[in-house]
N, C-alpha and C positions, 0 to 999 in steps of 0.2 A: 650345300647345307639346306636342309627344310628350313623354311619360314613360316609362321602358324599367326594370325591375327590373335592379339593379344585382347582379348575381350571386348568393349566398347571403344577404348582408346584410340584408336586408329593405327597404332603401334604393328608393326611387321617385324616379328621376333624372331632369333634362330631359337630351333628347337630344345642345341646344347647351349646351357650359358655357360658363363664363368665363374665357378664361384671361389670368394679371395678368402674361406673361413679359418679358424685356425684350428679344424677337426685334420685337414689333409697339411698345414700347415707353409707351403708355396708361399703366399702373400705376407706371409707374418715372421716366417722364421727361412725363409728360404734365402739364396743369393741374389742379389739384385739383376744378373746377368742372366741367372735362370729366369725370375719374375720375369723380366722382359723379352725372352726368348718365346715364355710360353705364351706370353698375350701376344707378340709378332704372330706367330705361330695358328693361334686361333682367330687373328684378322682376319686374318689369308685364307682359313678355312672357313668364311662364312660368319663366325659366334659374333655378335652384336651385343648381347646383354653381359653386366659386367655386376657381379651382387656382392656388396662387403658390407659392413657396419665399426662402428665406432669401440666396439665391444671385439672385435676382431681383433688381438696384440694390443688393447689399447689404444688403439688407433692408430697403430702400425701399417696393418691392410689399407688403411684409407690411403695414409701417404704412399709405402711404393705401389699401388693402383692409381693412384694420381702422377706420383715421377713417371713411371712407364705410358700412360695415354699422353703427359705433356710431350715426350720425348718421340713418340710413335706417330701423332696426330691422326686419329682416326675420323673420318667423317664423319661415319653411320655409329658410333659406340653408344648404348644407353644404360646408363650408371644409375643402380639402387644402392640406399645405403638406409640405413635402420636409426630409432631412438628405442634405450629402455631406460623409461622412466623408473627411479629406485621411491621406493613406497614412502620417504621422506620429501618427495617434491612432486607429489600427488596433490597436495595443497595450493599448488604456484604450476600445475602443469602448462599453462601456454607459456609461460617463461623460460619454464623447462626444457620446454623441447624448441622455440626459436634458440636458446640458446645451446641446445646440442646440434643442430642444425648448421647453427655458423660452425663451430669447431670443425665440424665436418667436412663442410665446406673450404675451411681453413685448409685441412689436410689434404683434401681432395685436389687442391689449388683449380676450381670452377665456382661460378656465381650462381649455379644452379644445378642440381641432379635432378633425372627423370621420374624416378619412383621413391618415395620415404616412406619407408614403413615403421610401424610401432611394434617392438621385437619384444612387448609385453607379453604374458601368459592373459588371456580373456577368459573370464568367469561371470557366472549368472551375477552376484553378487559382489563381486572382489575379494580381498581381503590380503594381507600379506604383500606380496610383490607382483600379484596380479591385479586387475583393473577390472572394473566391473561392465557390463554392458552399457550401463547408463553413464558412466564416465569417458567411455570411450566414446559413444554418440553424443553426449551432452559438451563435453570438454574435450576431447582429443582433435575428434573430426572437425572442430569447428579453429583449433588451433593450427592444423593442417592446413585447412583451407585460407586462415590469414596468410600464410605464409604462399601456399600459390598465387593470393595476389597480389605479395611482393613480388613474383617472379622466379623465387626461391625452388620452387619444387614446379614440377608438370603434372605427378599424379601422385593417391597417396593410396595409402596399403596397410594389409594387418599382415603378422606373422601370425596364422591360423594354430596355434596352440595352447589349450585349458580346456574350459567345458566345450563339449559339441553342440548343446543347447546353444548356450550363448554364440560361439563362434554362426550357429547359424543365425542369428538376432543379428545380431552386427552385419554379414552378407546380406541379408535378405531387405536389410534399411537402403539398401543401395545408394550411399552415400562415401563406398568406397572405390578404387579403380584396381585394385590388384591385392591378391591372397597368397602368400606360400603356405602352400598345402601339403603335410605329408602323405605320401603315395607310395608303398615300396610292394613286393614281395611276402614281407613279411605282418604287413597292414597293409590293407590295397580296399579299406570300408571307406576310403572317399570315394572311392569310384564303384565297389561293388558290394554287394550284402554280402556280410559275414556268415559261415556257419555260425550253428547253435554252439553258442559257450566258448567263441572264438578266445584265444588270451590276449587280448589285445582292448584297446579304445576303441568304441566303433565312431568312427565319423561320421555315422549316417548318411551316406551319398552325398559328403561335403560338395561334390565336383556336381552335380544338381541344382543345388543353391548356385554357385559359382557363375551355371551356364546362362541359369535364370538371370539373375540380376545382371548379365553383363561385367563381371570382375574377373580380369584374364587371370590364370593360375602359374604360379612359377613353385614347380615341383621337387620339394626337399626331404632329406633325409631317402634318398635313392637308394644309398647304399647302408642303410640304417647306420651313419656312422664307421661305416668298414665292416660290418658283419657280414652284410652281403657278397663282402669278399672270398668267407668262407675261410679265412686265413686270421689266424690271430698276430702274425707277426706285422709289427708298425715301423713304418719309415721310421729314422732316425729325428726326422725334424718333423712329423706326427703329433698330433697332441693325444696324451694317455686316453684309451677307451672312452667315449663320452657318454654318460646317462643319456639310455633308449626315449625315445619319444613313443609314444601311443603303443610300442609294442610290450616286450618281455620289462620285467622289471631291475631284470641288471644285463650288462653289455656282453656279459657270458651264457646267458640267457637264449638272447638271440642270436650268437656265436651258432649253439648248438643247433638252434630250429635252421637256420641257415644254411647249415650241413647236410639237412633232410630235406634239400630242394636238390641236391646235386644229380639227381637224374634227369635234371633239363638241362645239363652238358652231355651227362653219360650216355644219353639218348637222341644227341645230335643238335638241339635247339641252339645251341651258345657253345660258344668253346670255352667261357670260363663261367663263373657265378657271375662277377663284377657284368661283366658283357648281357646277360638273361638279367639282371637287374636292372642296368641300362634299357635296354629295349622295352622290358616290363613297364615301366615309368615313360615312354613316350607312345607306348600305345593307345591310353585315354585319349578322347580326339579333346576333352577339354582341356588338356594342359599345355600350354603356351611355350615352357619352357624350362628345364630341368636343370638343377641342380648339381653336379658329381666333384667333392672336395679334390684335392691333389698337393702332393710333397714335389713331383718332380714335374719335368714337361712331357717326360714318358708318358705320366699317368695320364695328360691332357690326351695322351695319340690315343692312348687306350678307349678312353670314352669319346673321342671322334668316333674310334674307328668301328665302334658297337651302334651310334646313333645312326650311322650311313652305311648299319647293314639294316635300317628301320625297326619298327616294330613287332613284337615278339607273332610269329603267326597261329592262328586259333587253337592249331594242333599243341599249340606249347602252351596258350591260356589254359585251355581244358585241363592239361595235362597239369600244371601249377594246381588251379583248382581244387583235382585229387587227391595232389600233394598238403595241400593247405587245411584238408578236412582231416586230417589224422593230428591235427597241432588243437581241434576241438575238446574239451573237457581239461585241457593240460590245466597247470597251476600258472596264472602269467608270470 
């Protein structure tokens, strides 16, 4: 398994992580004997980083991702888990989130997780169930940082999604340790300039900011959700279609543009979509560490088995590139 230094942290990350969400549904709705097959499973291959949140089943993910590490004893495992603050305790936020933190904690059955992230939307201003720049540096980060030095947390983190303005305000204070960044196929404007009238969010070379400030990137929404699968049929224990992030504005949307990649299997690059999405997503040298949800332990072999044929080679960037300039002028 690659290892990638996670930004300033000192952190030695595998390049696959694990992620427990309940888009692929594994951690939250799967069988406990699968959960623990699959996390044996990616020890043994190397995976170290382990991403869930409290917002996962409820905190479902927390607990069996905590029973399977208690029961596994992993040396080297480094566990993130998320707070989202609800626009009603926006007023009380250090309280907020120490006390989403313990819960987490509770479920996780550990005295401490490595990265916390705030799984809020960030906006220039706030408003609604987002947070504004000035709250986040004024009250968030500083509520973070109490809590590191209870011992509570190691590093803390945003979920890099709202304004691109602001998400770069926040980066740029460098006063964070870690960002997940969407980076896919079908939005890939963290890492590169969009055509004109691209339909998508442009991140504005999020993965720039990122490298500058020192804040490792752990790379989500790989498979925009399953579009990137190219397939609309969902596991059975799947969570329904999830609203797109930064891309098309429904999950059919992207379905479709998804489809109009499939000449970078048909032309040799990948043998599936999932697999050309995969690789797409660890070829920024800035991202530390990728994201791919999963229902079964299948699907865990599947994205081993795309990340350890590496990343996608030039002939297949350029050739993505070509493909990505005919999705210019669409409707998002």
């Amino acid at each position: 398994m690659e290892m990638r230094n996670f930004g300033r942290t000192g952190l030695r990350i595998s390049i696959l992580g694990f992620g427990c969400g309940a888009v692929g549904g594994l951690m939250v709705r799967g069988a406990p004997a699968d959960q623990e097959r699959a996390i044996a499973r990616a020890l043994e291959a190397g995976v170290n980083y382990f991403d869930t949140a409290v917002q996962y089943g409820d905190g479902e993910s927390e607990k069996n991702l905590g029973r399977a590490l208690r029961k596994l004893k992993p040396e080297s495992a480094i566990v993130g888990t998320k707070v989202r603050l609800p626009a009603a305790d926006f007023a009380r936020i250090d309280e907020a989130v120490a006390k989403s933190l313990e819960g987490s904690l509770r479920r996780l059955g550990m005295e401490r997780v490595d990265i916390f992230h705030l799984h809020n939307s960030i906006t220039v201003e706030g408003g609604g169930e987002s947070l504004g720049v000035r709250q986040v540096l004024d009250q968030v980060v500083p509520a973070f940082e109490r809590l590191r030095e209870r011992g509570m947390i190691r590093f803390l983190g945003i979920t890099a999604v709202g304004d691109t303005a602001a998400l770069r305000q926040v980066i740029d204070a460098r006063v964070i340790d870690s960002a997940q960044v969407t980076y896919n196929m079908l939005n890939p404007s963290a890492g590169a300039a969009l055509p004109p009238r691209y339909p998508a969010q442009d991140y504005g070379l999020l993965l720039d900011h990122t490298r500058a400030a020192g804040v490792g990137v752990i790379g989500i929404r790989v498979l925009a959700g399953g579009a990137l699968s190219g397939s609309a049929e969902r596991h059975p224990i799947a969570s329904p279609p999830p609203a797109p992030i930064g891309s098309a504005t429904s999950y059919d949307g992207d379905l479709q543009r998804a489809r109009r990649l499939m000449p970078l299997v048909e032309q040799g690059f990948a043998q599936n979509l999932a697999e050309a999405a995969t690789r797409f997503a660890i070829s920024h040298p800035a991202v530390g560490t990728i994201l791919v949800g999963m229902a079964t332990p299948e699907q865990f072999e599947a994205a081993l088995a795309a990340v350890q044929n590496g990343p996608l080679p030039s002939a297949a960037l350029g050739r993505l590139t070509d493909l990505q300039q005919s999705f210019s002028g669409e409707a998002r």
